[in-house]
C-alpha positions as CSV (number, residue, x, y, z in Angstrom):
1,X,-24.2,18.9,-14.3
2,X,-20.9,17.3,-14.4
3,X,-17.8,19.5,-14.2
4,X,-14.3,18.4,-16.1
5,X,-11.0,17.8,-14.0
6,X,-8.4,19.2,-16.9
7,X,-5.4,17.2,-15.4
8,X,-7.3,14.0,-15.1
9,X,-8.7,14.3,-18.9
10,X,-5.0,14.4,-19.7
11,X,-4.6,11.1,-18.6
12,X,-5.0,7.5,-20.3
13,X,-8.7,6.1,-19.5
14,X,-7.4,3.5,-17.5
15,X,-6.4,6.0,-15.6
16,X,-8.5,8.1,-15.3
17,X,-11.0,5.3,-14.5
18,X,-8.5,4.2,-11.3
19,X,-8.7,7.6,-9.9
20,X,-12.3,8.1,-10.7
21,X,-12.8,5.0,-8.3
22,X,-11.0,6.0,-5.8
23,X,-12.6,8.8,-5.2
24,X,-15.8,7.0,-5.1
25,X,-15.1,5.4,-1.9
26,X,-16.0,5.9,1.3
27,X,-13.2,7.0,3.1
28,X,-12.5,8.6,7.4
29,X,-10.3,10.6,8.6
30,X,-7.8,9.6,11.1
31,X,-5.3,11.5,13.1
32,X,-2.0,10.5,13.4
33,X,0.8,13.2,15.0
34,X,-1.5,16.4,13.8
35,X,-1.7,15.3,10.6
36,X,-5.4,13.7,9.1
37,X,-4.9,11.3,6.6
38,X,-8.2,9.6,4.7
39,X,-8.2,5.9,4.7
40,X,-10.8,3.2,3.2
41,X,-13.5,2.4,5.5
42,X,-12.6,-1.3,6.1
43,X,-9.0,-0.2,7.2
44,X,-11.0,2.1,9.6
45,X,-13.2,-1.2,11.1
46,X,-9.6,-2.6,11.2
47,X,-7.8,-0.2,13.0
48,X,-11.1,-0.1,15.4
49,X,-11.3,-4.0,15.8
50,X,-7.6,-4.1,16.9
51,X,-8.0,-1.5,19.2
52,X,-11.0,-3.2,21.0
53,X,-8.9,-6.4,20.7
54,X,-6.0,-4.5,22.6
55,X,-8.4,-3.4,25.2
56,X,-9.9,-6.8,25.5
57,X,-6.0,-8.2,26.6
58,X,-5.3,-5.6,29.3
59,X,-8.6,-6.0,30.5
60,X,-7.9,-9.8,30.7
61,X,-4.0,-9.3,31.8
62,X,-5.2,-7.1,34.9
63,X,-8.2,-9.7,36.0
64,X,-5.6,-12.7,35.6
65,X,-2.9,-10.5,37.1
66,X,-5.0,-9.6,40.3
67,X,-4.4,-12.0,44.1
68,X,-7.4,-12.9,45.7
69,X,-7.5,-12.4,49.3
């Protein structure tokens, strides 16, 4: 059974489609400063891809950055 969202049938369809969409997707949580936020999915594989990029440098930086005996 569906229910009706009273503010959103105030609303032009196009609208109301827009919002209905977004709130089809998939979204995560992330934490920034104590506050969660909801973001996309792919922007979550993006903040997670830079990250392991990140690590991948300093993991890189400290092998160059190390004196053989």
């Amino acid at each position: 059974m569906a229910k009706e969202i009273k503010e959103l049938s105030k609303l032009p369809i196009e609208h109301q489609s827009k919002i209905l969409e977004a709130l089809c997707k998939n979204y995560q949580p992330i934490e920034i400063d104590d506050t969660v936020y909801l973001i996309p999915e792919e922007v979550n594989e993006l903040i997670d891809n830079l990250v392991a990029q990140l690590n991948d440098l300093h993991t890189d930086s400290n092998i160059i950055g190390k004196k053989e005996d």
